[in-house]
C-alpha positions as CSV (number, residue, x, y, z in Angstrom):
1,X,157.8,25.5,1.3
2,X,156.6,23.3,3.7
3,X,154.1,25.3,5.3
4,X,153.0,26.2,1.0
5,X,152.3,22.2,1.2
6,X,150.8,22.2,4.4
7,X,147.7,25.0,3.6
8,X,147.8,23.0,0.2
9,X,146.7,20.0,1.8
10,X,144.6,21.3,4.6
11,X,142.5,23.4,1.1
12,X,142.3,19.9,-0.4
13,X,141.1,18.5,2.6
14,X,138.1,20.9,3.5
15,X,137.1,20.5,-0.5
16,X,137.1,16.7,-0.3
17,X,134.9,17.3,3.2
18,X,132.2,19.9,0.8
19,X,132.2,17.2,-1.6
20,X,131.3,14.4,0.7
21,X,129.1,16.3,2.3
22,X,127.3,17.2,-1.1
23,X,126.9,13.9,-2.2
24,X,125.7,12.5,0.8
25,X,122.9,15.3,0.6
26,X,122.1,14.5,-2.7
27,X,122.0,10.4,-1.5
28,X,119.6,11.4,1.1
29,X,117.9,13.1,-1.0
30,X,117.3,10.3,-3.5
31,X,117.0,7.8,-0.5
32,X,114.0,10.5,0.7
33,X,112.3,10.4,-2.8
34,X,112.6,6.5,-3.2
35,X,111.0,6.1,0.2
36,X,108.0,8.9,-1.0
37,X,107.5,7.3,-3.6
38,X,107.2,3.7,-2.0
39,X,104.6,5.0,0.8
40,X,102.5,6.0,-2.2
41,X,103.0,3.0,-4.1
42,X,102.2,0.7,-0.8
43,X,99.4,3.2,-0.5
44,X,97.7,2.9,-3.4
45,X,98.1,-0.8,-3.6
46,X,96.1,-0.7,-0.3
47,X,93.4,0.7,-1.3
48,X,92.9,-1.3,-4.3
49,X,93.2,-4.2,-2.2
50,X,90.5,-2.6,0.0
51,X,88.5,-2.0,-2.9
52,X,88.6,-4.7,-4.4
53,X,87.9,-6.8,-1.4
54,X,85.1,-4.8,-0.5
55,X,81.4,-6.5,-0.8
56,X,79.5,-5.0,-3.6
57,X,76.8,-2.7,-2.8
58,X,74.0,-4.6,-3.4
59,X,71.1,-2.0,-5.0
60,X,67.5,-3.0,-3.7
61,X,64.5,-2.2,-5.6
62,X,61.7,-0.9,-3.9
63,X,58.7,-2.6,-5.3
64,X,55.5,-0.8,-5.1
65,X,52.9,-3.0,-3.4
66,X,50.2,-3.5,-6.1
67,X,46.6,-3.5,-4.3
68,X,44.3,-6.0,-5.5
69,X,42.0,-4.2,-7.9
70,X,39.1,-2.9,-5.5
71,X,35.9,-4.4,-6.7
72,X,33.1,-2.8,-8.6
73,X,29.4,-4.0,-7.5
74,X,25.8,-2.9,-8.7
75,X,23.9,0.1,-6.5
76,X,20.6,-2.6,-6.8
77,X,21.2,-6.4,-7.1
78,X,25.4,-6.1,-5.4
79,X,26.6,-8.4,-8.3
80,X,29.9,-7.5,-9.5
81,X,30.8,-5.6,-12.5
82,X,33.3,-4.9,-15.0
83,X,34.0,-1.2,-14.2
84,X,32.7,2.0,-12.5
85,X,30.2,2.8,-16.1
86,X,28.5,0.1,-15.5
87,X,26.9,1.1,-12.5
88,X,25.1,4.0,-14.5
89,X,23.5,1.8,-16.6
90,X,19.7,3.0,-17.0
91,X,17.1,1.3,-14.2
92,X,13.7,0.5,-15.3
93,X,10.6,0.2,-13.7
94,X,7.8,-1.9,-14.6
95,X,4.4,-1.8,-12.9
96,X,3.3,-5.7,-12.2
97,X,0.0,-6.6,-11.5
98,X,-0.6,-9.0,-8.7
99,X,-4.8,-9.7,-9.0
100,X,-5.6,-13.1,-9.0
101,X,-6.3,-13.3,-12.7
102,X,-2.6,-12.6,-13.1
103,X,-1.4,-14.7,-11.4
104,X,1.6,-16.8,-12.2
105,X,3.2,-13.7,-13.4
106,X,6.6,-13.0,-15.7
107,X,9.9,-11.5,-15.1
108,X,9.5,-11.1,-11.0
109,X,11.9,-13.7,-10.5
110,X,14.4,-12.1,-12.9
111,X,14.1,-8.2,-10.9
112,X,16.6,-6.5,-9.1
113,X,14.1,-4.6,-6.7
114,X,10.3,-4.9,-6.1
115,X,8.2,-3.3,-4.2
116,X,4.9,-4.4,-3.1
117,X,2.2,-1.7,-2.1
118,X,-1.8,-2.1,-2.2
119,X,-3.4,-0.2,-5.2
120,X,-7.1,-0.4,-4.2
121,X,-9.6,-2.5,-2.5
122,X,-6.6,-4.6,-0.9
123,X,-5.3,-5.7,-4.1
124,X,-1.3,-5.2,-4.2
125,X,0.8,-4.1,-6.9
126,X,4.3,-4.8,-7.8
127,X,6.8,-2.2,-9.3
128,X,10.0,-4.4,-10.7
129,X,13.1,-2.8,-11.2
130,X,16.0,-4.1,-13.4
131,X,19.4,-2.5,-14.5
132,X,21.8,-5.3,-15.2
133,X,19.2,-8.1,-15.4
134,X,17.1,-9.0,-18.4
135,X,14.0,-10.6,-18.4
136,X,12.5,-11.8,-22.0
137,X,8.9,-11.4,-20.6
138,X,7.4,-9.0,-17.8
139,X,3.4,-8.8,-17.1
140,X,1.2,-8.5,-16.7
141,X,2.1,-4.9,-16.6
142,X,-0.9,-2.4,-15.0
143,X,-1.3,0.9,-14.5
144,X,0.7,3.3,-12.0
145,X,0.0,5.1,-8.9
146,X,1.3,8.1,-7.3
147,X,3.3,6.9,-4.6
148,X,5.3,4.4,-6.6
149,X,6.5,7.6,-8.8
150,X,8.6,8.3,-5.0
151,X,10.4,5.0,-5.1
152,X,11.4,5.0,-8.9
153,X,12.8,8.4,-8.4
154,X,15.2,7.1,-5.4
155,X,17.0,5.3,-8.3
156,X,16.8,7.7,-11.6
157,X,14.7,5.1,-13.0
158,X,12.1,4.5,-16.2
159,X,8.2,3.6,-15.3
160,X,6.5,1.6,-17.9
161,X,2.6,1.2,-17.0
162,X,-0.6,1.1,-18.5
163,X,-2.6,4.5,-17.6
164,X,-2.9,4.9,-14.1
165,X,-4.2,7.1,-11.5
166,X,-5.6,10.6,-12.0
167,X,-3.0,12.1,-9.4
168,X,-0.1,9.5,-10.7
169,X,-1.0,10.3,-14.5
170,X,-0.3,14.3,-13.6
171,X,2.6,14.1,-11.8
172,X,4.4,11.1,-14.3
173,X,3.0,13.6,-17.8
174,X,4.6,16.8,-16.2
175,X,7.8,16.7,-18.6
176,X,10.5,15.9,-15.3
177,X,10.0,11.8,-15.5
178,X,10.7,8.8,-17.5
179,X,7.1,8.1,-18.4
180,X,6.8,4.7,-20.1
181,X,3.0,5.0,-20.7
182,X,1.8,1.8,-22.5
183,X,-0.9,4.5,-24.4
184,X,1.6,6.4,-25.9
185,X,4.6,3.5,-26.9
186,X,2.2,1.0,-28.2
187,X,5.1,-0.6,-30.3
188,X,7.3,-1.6,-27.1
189,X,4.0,-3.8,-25.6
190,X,1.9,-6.3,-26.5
191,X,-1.3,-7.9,-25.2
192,X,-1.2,-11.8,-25.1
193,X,-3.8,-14.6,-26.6
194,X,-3.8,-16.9,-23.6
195,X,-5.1,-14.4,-20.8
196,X,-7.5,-11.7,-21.3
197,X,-7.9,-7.9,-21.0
198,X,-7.1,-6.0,-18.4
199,X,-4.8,-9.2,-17.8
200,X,-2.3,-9.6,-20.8
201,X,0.1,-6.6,-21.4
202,X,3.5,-7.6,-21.7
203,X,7.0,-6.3,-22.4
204,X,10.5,-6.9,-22.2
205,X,13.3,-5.4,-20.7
206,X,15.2,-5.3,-24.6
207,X,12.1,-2.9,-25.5
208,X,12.3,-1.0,-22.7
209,X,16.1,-0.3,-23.0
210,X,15.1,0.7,-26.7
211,X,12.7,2.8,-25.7
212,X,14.9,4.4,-23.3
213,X,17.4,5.1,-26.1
214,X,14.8,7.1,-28.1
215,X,14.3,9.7,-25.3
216,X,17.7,9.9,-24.5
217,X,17.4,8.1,-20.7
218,X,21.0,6.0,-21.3
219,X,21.8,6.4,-17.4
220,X,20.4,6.1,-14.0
221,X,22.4,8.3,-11.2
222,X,21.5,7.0,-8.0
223,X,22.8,6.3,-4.5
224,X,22.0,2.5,-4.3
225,X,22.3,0.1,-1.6
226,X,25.7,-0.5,0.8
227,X,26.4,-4.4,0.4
228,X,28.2,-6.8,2.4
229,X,29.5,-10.9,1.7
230,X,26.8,-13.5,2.9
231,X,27.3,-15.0,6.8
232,X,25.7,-18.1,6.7
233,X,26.9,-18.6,9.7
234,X,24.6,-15.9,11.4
235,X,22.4,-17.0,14.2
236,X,19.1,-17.6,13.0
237,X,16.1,-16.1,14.7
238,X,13.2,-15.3,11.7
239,X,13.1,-18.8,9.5
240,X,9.6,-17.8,9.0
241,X,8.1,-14.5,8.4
242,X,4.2,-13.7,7.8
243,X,2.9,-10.5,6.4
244,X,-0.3,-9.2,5.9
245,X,-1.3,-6.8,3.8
246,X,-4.6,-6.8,3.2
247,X,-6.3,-10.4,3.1
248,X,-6.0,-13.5,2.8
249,X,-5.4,-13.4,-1.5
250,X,-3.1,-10.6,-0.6
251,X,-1.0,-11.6,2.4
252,X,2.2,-13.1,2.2
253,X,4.9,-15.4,4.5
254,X,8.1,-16.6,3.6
255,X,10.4,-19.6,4.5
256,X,14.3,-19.0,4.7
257,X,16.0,-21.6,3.1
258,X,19.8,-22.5,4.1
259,X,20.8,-24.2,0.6
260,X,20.2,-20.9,-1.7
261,X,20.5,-18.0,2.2
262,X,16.9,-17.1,1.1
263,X,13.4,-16.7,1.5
264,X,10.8,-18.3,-0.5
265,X,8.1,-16.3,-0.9
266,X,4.5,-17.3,-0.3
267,X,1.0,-16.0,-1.3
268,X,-2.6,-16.7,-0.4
269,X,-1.2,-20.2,1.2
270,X,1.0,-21.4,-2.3
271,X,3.9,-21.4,-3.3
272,X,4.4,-17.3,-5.4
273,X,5.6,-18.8,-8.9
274,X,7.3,-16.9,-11.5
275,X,5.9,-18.4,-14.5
276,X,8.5,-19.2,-16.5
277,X,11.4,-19.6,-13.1
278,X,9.5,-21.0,-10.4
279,X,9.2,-19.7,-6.9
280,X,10.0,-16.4,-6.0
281,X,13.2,-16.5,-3.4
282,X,14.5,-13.1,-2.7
283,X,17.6,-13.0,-0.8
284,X,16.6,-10.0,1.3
285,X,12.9,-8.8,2.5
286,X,12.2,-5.6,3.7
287,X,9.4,-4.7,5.8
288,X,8.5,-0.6,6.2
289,X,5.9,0.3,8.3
290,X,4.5,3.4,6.8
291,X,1.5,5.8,7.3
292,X,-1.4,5.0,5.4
293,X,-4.8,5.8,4.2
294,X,-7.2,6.5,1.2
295,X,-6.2,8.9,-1.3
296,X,-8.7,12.3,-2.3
297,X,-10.6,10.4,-4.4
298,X,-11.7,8.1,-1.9
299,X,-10.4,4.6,-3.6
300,X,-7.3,4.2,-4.5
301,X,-4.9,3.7,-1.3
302,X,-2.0,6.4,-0.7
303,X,1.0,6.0,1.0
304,X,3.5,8.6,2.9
305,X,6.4,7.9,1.1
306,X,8.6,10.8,2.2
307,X,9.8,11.2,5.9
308,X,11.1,8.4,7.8
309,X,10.1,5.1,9.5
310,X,10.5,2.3,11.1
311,X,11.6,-1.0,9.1
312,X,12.5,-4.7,9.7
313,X,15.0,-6.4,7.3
314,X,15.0,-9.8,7.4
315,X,18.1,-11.7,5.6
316,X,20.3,-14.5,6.0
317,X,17.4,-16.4,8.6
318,X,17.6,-13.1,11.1
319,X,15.5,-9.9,12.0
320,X,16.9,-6.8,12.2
321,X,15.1,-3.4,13.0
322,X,16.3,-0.8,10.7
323,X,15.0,3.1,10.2
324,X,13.9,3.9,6.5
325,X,14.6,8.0,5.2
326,X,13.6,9.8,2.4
327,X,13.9,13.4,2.1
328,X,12.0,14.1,-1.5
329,X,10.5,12.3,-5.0
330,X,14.2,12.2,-6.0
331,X,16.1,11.8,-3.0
332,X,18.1,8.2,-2.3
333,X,16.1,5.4,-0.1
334,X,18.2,5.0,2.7
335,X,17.8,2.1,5.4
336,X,20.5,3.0,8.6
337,X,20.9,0.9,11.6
338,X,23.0,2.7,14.2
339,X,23.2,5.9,12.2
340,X,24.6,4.3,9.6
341,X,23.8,2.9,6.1
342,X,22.2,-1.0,6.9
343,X,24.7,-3.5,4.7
344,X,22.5,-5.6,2.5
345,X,23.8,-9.3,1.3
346,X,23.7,-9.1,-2.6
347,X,20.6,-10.9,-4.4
348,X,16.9,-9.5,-5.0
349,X,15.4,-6.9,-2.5
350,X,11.9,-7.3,-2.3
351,X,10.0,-4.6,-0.1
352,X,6.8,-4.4,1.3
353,X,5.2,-1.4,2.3
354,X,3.2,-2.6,5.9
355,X,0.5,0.3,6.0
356,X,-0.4,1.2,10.1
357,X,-4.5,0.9,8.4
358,X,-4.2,-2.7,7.4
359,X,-0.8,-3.9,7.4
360,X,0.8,-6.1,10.3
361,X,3.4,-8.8,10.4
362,X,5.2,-11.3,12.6
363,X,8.1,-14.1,12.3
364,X,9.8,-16.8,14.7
């Protein structure tokens, strides 16, 4: 009996020991959960913390730099424009007469280009080109010559003249230029009261762009001059420049003037007056020495437009030697110093063709 009681008690004991055991398994198990569960929650609170202590990212826009807008200026003159059409606007050409009797003339003052050339028997002869400039009276306009014909092809331009030349007359009838002839567009000249004939045929540049319009010829294509900002600063070494042409009615100086970074231009010993703006004061002058001599009919002067040369630009109160090219009738007018295209200040060219047979000049 008593061992019965014994085994009983020792059975009771090892199941009391399972359970013990089995509850202190399923504590630890709980305690192992609880303390899971509180890394995750500690955890997670951590990186909350961190995120929300953590310094916005700050986006940065990348702004594109915006370039000035590149400025547009004219092939001729170097004024600036409103946009890139502009500088096709149509170029006309108007021959100027420069004999004594014609004297002050109109609308030189108001031209882009001009070039100065002897016609015959030492007389000169002006050919005025405009594009963006206007000019409400030009004249006394004369007849053409060949040469000149090389020059307004350099800039896809209009002539407007009275006759002309045998040789000129052939070449600007041939169907392949802007002939202007005053004999066949009566309506866009007219001959004034207070001067008389030869002397009085005038036009303006309204007509001639009207006239252009009726054939069609509503742009010039052309490679114009390169252009650079005035330097008034520039050492001065040509305040004074005399040219001769031809003789004393003919031949020409000119006096830079600081105020306006010009030249006033002179002729036969007086001031050379636009009559209705005054003394003519181109910005630049342009001096190209160029072969010359008397054309087949043994009067009228001829010049060798085509090839190249020597040339003197004088601008801003300084000399500078220069090479002038020309490849053919059509072909741009280039002036290189260096090898490269010559930079021009913007304002009136004017450019005088200094024949080796009569032509000379000099300046201090």
């Amino acid at each position: 009996m008593k061992n019965k009681n014994a085994n009983k008690r020792k059975i009771l004991s090892i199941h009391f020991k399972h359970k013990q055991t089995k509850y202190i398994l399923i504590l630890l198990f709980i305690l192992l959960v609880l303390a899971i569960t509180f890394l995750i929650i500690n955890l997670n609170k951590k990186q909350e913390n961190a995120s929300v202590n953590k310094p916005a990212e700050v986006k940065v826009e990348k702004k594109e730099e915006k370039l000035p807008p590149q400025k547009i200026y004219s092939s001729l003159l170097g004024m600036e424009l409103k946009n890139k059409e502009e500088l096709q606007k149509p170029v006309l050409g108007v021959m100027i007469e420069n004999s004594v009797p014609a004297r002050p003339q109109s609308g030189l003052k108001d031209a882009e280009v001009v070039f100065e050339a002897v016609a015959e028997g030492g007389i000169t002869r002006f050919l005025a080109l405009y594009q963006h400039n206007t000019s409400n009276l030009i004249g006394p306009v004369r007849s053409l010559r060949s040469y000149y014909l090389d020059w307004v092809g350099s800039y896809n331009a209009s002539i407007a003249h009275v006759g002309g030349s045998y040789d000129a007359l052939i070449r600007a009838r041939d169907g392949h230029h802007r002939d202007m002839d005053q004999f066949f567009n009566d309506s866009t000249f007219w001959r004034s009261r207070d001067r008389y004939a030869p002397h009085n045929v005038y036009t303006t540049t309204n007509n001639l762009h009207q006239l252009a319009q009726k054939y069609n010829w509503n742009s010039s294509n052309f490679q114009g001059f390169s252009h650079r900002d005035d330097n008034k600063e520039i050492q001065k070494d040509a305040k004074q420049v005399n040219i001769t042409i031809s003789g004393y009615l003919y031949n020409s100086s000119y006096n830079y003037n600081q105020e306006c970074n010009c030249y006033l231009r002179n002729q036969a010993g007086s001031p050379h007056l636009d009559r209705e703006k005054g003394q003519i004061s181109p910005k630049v002058l342009i001096a190209m020495k160029i072969n010359n001599g008397r054309a087949s009919d043994g009067y009228h002067t001829n010049y060798q437009t085509i090839g190249s040369g020597e040339a003197i630009v004088f601008q801003e109160g300084k000399a500078m030697a220069v090479e002038w090219h020309k490849d053919s009738e059509n072909s741009p007018l280039y002036f290189k110093k260096d090898g490269k295209n010559f930079e021009f200040i913007s304002g009136q060219k004017w450019i005088v063709a200094i024949g080796n047979y009569d032509g000379n000049m000099s300046w201090q």
